[in-house]
N, C-alpha and C positions, 0 to 999 in steps of 0.2 A: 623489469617487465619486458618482455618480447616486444620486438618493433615489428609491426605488418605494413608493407608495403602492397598497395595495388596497382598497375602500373599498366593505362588503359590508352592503349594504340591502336593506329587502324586506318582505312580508310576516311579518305574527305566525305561526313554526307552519311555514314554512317551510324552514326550516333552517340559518337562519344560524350559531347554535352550531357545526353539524357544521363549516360552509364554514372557520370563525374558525379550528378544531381540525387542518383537514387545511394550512390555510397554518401554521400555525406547526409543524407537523410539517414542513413545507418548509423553515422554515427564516424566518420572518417573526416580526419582533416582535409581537404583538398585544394591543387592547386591544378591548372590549366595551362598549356604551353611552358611547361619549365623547359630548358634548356636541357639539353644533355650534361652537357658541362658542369650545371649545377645542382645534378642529381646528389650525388659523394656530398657536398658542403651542406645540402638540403636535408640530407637523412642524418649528417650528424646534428644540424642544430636542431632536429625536433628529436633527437636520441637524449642531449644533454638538458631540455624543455623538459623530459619526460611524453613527449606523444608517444602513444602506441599503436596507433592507426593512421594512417596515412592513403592517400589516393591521389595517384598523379597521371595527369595525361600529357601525352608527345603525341605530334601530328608532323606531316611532311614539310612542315615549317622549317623544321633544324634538321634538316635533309643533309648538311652536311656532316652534321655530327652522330647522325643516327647510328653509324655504323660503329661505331665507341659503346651502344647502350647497353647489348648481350654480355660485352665484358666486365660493364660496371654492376651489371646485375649479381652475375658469379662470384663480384668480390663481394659484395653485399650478401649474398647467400653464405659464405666461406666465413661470414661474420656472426650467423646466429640470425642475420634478420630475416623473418620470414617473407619469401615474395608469390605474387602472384601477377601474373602476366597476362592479361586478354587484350585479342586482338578483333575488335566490330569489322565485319566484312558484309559487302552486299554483291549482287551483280551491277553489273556495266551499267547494263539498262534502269536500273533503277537507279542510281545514284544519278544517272541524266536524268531522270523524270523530277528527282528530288530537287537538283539543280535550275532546272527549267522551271519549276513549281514555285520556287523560292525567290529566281532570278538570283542569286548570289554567285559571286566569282569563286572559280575555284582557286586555292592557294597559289597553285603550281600556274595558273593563266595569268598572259600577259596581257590579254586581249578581253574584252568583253563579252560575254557570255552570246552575244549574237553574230558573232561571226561561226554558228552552226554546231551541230552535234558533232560532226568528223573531227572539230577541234578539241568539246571536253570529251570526245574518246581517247584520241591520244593522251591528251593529260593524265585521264583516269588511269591510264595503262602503265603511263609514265611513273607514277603515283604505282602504283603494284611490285613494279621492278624494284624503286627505291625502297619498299618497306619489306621485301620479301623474306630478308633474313628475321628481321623481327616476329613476322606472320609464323614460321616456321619454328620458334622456340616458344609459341603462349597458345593460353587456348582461342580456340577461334568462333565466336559467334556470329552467326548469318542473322541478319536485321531485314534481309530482303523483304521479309512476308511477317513483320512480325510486327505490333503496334508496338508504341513507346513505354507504354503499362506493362506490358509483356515481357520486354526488355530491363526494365527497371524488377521485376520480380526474377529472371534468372540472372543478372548482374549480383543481385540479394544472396541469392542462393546459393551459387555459385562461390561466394566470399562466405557463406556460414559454414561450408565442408569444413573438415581437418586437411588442415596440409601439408600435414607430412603424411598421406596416402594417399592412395589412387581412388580418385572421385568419379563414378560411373554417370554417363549422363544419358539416359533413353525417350526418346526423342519420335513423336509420331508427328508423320505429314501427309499431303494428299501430293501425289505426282502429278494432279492435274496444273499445281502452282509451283512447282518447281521442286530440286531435288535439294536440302539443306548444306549449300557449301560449306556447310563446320563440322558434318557427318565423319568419321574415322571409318566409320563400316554402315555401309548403307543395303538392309536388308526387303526386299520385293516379295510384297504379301498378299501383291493382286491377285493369284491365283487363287486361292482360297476361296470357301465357301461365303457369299454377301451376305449380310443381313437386309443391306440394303433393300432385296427384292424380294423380302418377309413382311407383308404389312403392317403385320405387327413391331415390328423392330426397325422399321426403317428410319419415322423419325427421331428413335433415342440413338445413346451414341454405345461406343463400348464401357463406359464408365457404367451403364445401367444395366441390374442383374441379367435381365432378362434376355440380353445379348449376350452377358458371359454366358449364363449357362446355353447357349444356342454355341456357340464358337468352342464352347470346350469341351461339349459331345460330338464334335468334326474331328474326323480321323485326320484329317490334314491340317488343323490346323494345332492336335498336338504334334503331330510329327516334323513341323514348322517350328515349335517352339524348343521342341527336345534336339534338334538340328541348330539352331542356335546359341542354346547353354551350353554346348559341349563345345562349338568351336568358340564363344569367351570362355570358359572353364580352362581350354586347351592356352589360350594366348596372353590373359589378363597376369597372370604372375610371370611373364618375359616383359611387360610392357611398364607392368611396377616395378621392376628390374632396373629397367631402363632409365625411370625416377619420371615416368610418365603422372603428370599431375590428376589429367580429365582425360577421358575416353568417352567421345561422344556414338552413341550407336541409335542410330535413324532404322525406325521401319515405317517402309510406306506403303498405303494402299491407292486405292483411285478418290476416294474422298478425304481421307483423314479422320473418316468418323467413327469407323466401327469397327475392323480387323488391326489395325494399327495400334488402334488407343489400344484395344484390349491387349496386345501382346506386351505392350509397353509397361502396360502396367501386372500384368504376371511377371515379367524379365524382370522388372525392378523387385519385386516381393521376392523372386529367388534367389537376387543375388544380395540385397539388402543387409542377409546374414556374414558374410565374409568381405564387402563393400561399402560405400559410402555412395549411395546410388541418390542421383534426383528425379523428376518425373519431368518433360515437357510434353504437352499435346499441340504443335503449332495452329491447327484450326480448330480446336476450342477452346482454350486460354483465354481468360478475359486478358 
């Protein structure tokens, strides 16, 4: 039986806890601060146990070994075992509020939390530099805006793809709350026709008929969506090429309610058929 590895790093404060808690509710072994070092002896002895699931997390704890783990991953892939790499990211600012909120120290401080924010920014930052290689080979989910239930069901989802293909992930937000740092292509939909200021339509969202069929009699907003499918149609098989796992594609509007979601979810139904596509709506996700 195939050995699955998940292998969830990331920033302090972002939620790796939750991620660890919703895999092993799936049904994953888990372990917390494993060492780098002891990744290779870890994955044999739950190889020769028989586990086939497995979920491990590293944090800036083992900062000096972190930079060994890219390469222990590739021998473990070169091996038959399947991996999976995410990486929880927030912004600056929220990880200080999380911080503050919490009062707990960050790994990387030497100092207590109230000798001021200009302290856990540098740390945070410090904290970014040290992880960056990692950040840059997994997928990267933004926690900034998003609740712990939310996160625990794309953690899910995300681990139920096939992985050995290119997993599409489409992704609506409002740019009044920020632009989704795990975005790969991030597409601007504000121009289009609102539902918003239809009173009829204003307080449903795009998941409800009565907005699709308002947004897909707008010339602009097919010529928004047919301008889209063509430049992924154009790039998606260079990037599964490239042994790209997930491809996150963010469209945003000004609310997140109604031109977003609906494209989001047309994008997904199109490409469904040659893809392994998920759905996110980041404001309205339970």
């Amino acid at each position: 039986m195939t050995l699955e590895i998940a292998l969830i790093t990331g920033m302090s404060g972002s939620g790796k806890s939750v991620a660890l808690r919703a895999l092993e509710d799936a049904g994953y072994y888990c372990v917390d601060n494993l060492p780098p070092e002891l990744l290779a002896p870890f994955v044999a002895l739950e190889h020769r146990h028989h586990g086939n699931r497995v979920a491990i997390a590293m944090d800036v704890r083992s900062a000096t070994s972190l930079p060994q783990v890219p390469q222990e991953l590739e021998r473990l892939r070169s091996q038959g075992i399947v991996v999976h790499s995410l990486f929880l990211d927030a912004t600056t600012d929220t990880l200080v509020r999380r911080f503050s909120e919490t009062r707990r120290r960050h790994p990387l401080s030497h100092d207590d939390l109230t000798d001021g924010r200009r302290a856990l920014v540098q740390v945070i930052e410090l904290e970014r530099e040290l992880l960056a290689d990692l950040r840059e080979q997994a997928h990267v989910i933004d926690t900034s805006a998003i609740r712990a239930s939310q996160l625990q069901s794309y953690v899910k989802g995300l681990m139920s793809s096939a992985p050995d293909q290119l997993t599409l992930v489409f992704q609506s937000f409002a740019f009044k709350r920020g632009i989704p740092v795990d975005a790969d292509y991030v597409f601007d939909v504000r121009m289009l026709p609102n539902p918003h200021y239809e009173p009829a339509l204003k307080d449903l969202t795009g998941l409800d008929q009565p907005v699709a069929d308002y947004l897909a009699h707008q010339p602009e907003v097919r010529q928004m969506r047919s301008h889209i499918e063509q430049f992924l149609n154009h790039w998606l098989e260079f990037l599964a090429q490239n042994h790209r796992s997930y491809v996150t594609v963010a469209i945003g509007c000004t609310g997140g309610q109604h031109r977003s979601v609906y494209l989001v979810e047309r994008l997904a139904e199109t490409f469904s058929s040659r893809w392994m596509t998920l759905r996110r709506h980041r404001e309205l996700d339970a």
